[in-house]
N, C-alpha and C positions, 0 to 999 in steps of 0.2 A: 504494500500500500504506500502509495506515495504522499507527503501532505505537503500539498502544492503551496500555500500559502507562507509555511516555513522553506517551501525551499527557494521560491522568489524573492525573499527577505537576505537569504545566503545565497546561491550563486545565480539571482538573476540581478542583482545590482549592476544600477552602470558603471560602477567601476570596473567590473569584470565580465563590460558586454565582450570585450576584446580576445578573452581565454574560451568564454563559451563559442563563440562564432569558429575560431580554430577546431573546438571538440566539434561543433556542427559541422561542418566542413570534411571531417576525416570519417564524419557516420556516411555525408551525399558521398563519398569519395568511394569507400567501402574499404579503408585504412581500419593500421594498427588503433586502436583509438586511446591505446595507454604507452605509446612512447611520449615521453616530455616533450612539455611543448614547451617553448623556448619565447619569453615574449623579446622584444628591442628595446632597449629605452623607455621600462616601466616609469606609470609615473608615480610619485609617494603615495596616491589615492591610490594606484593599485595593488601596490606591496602590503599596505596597512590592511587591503579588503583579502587579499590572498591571506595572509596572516592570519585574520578572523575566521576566514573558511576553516583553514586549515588546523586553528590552535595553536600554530606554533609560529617563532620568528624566522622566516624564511631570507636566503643571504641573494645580494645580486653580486653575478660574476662577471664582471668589467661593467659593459654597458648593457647587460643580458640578462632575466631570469627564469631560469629554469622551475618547470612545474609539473612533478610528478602525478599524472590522471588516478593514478590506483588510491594515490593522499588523499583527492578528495573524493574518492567512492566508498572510500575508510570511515573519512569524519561524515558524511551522509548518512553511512550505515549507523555510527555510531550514535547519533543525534535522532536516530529514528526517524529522518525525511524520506530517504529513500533506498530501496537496495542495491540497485544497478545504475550506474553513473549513464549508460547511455540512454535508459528511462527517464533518467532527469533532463536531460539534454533536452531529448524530444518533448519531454512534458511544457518548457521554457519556450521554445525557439518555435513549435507546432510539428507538423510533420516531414520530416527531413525525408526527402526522397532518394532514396541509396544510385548515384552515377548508374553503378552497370544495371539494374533493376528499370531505370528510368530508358535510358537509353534500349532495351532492349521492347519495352514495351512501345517508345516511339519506331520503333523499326517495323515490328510488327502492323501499327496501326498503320504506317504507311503502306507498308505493304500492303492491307487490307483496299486503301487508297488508289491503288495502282491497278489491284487488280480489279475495282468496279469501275474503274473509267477504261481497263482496257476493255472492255465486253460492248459488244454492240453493231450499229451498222458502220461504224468508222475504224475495228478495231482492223489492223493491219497495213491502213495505209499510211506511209512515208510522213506525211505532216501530222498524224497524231501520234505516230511511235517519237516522233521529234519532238511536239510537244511534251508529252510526258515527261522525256529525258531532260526538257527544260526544268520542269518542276523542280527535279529532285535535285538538280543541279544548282540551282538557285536559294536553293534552302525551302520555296514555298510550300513541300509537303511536310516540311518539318512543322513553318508556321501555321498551317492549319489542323496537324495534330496538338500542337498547342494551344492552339486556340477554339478547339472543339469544334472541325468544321466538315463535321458527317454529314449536315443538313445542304452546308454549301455544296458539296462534292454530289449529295443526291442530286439535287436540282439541275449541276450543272449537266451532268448525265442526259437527265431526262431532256434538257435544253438542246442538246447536242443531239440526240434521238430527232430530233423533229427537224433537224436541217442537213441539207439546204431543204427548205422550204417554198413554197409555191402564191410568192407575193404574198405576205403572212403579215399583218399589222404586227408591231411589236408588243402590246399592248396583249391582244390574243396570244400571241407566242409565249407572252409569261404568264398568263393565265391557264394557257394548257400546262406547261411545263411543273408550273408549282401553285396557283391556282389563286395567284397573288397579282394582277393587273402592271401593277408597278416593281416587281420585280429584279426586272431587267433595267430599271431605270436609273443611272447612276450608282447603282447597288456593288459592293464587294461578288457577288454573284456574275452582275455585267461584266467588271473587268475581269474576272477570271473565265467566263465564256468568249469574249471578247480577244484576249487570250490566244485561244485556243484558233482561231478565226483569224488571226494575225500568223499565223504559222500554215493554218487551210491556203490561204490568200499567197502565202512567201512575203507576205510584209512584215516590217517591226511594226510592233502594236503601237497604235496612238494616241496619240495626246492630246488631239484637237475633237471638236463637236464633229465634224465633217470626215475628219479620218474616221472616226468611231461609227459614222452613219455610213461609210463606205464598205465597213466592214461586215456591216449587218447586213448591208443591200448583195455585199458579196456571197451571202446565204441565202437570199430571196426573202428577205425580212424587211418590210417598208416602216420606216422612221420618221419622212417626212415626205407626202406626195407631192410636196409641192418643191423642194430642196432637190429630191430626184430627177435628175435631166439627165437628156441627151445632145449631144451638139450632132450637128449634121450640115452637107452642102449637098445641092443638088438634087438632094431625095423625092419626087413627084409622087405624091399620091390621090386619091378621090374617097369619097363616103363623108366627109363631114366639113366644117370651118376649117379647124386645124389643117384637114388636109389643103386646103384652097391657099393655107397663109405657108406650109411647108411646098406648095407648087408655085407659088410666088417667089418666095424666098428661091427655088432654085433655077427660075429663069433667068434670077439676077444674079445667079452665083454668088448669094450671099448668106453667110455662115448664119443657121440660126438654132437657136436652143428649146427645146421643146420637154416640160417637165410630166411628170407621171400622172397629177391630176388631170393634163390636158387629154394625155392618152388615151385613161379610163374613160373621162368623159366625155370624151368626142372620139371615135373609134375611128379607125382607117384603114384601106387596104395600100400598100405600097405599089406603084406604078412603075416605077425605073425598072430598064427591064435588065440590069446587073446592076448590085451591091458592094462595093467593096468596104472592107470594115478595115481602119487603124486602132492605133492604141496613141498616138502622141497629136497634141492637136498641129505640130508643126507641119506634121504632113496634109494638112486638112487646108492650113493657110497656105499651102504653096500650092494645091489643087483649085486654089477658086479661079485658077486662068485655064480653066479644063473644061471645057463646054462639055454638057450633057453628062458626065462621070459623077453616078452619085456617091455618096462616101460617107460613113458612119463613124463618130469617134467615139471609142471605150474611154479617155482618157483614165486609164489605168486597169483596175479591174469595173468590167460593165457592172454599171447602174441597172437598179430592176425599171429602169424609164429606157435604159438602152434595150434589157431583154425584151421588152414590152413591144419598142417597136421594131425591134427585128422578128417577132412572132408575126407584125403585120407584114411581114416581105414573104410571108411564105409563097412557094413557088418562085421564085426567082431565084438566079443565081449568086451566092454570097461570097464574095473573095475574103478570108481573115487574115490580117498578120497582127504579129505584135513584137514586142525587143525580142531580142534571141537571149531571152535570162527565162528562170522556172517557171515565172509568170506568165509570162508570155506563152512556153509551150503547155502550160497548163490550160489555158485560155482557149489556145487553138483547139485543143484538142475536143474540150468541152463544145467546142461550136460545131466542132464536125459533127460529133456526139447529138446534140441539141437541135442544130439548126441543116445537117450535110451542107456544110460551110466546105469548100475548099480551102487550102492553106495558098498563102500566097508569098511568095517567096520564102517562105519559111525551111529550106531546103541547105543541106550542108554544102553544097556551092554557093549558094550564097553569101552564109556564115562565113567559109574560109575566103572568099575572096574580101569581106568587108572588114572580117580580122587582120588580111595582111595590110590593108587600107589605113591600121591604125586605129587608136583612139577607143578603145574595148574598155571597157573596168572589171572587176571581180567579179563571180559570181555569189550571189548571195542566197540565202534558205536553203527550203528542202529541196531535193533535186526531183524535178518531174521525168516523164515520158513525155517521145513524141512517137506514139502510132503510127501515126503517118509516115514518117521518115526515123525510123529505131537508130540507125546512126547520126542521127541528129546528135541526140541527147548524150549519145556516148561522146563524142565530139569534144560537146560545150563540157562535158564533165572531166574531160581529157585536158582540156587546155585552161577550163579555170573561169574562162573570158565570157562577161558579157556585151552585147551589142545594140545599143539603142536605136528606134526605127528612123529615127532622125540622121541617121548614117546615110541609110537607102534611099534617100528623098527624091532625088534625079531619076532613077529606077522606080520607084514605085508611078512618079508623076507620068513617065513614057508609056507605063500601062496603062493608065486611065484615059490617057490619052489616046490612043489606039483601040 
């Protein structure tokens, strides 16, 4: 039996926070917890409160005093406070979590971690086995077994299960997902699906309203119908307004934006009787002296206003390119997938010829396939190098031109 009230009176004074925190420290450790402990440069309030502990006059050796643990599990005993010195400890300090005990149960927990987000319709591909390994590398599955976050890691799951999605308000998306409207809304939940969506995508995650709205729309999650655009020249189509102000806009070859409210609301069928799709708007500016060549800008990854209206070009033929980085053959591929897009210059002759041209940078994320052309991807992965479409500008424009 311990009698805590006498034993906070003797060794939980503040004189002697400084000896207990050592004995606590050697329980979290899973140490000797009776070699002496050695203080520095006691001060006289602490010698006089050791003394007291102890019953006897204890000596300092230079600038040092040494303190035998068994001395004071002796005078505890004797005094009838306590029997076991490391009972007293933890009865003072609360409950000292022992290193190797603590540490193996976060191990575990994460594992537990690891293995529900691996399971599902995403488990195996390239951007979430990357994900993950970000996790853990970063310490975040550490911080979330610390900070009890089984709830977050469900939901994100379930969040993840439901994308890409199919033009999905956000708003619904976290109400199916966890059954909370606002959920996904600036929440610790958002940035860590968000996340994951930045590695789906090959981007780093961001940090702006706009980055973060691109990333969702990168799953088919609308944020804002009205913030969702497309830029376009040339595009002709009929069935509504829209369409008569996107047929105006490209008799004048002039660039115009058209966002996902207008879409929905005002439907269209696309008219040009070839599509060509970029990723950079440079190329888009340098084709407005291109009579009749219509042309789509992703300006990065496509907007659900860009999938929107390339759904209305069906039947027509869709040329895509995008940089020669993971994004890009990600992209492609998905269009061929989605839309029977052909790729357009997306070809490893073209790669090696723009590479020996200079002016390449790194490649960065997870590495995609290119279906279309498998030695593509081996290629870019071989050499490292990316290629922005802004290379090929003279080339691309002699195509639309013709």
């Amino acid at each position: 039996m311990t009698d805590i009230v006498r034993l906070r009176r003797t060794l939980g004074v503040p004189e002697l926070e400084r000896l207990l925190s050592r004995l606590a420290k050697r329980i979290e450790l899973g140490q000797d917890l009776f070699i002496p402990v050695v203080l520095a440069a006691p001060s006289d309030a602490e010698r006089r409160a050791i003394a007291r502990l102890l019953g006897r006059r204890v000596r300092q050796d230079g600038g040092t005093l040494s303190v035998r643990p068994e001395l004071i599990q002796s005078a505890l005993r004797e005094a009838g406070i306590c029997q076991d010195l490391r009972t007293a400890v933890v009865g003072l300090v609360g409950g000292v979590p022992v290193r190797a005990e603590t540490v193996a149960q976060e191990d575990a927990a994460r594992s537990l971690i690891v293995a529900a987000l691996s399971t599902g319709r995403h488990a195996g591909a390239a951007w979430h086995t990357d994900w993950l390994d970000s996790l853990s590398a970063d310490g975040t599955l550490t911080r979330l077994v610390r900070q009890g976050g089984a709830e977050l890691v469900r939901h994100a799951h379930a969040v993840l299960e439901l994308l890409p999605a199919d033009l999905t308000p956000l708003t619904v998306l976290a109400e199916q997902a966890t059954g909370d409207t606002k959920a996904l809304s600036g929440t610790p939940l958002a940035r860590f699906v968000l996340r994951a969506l930045a590695w789906r995508a090959g981007q780093a995650p961001s940090v702006t309203a706009a980055g973060r709205r691109s990333l969702w729309e990168s799953a088919g999650v609308i944020v804002d119908d009205l913030a969702s655009q497309v830029l376009v020249l040339g595009v002709a189509a009929e069935g509504s307004p829209l369409a008569e102000w996107l047929s105006s806009a490209a008799r004048h070859r002039t660039p115009f934006r058209v966002t996902l409210h207008q879409l929905v609301t005002m439907s269209l069928t696309v008219t040009s009787s070839v599509v060509y799709v970029c990723e950079n708007p440079a190329v888009l500016r340098a084709a407005t002296g291109v009579s009749g060549a219509a042309l789509i800008c992703t300006e990065g990854i496509p907007s659900i206003a860009c999938h929107r209206l390339l759904t209305a070009c069906a039947g027509r033929p869709i040329h895509w390119r995008g940089d020669f980085d993971w994004t890009g053959l990600r992209t492609t591929a998905e269009a061929i997938n989605r839309y029977g897009a052909s790729p357009w210059r997306m070809d490893m002759e073209t790669y090696d010829r723009a590479l020996a041209a200079g002016e390449s940078e790194p490649l960065r994320g997870s590495r995609s396939s290119s279906p279309w052309a498998q030695e593509l991807a081996e290629r870019m992965a071989q050499t490292g190098r990316a290629i922005m479409e802004e290379r090929l500008i003279p080339d691309l424009v002699a195509d639309m031109a013709h």
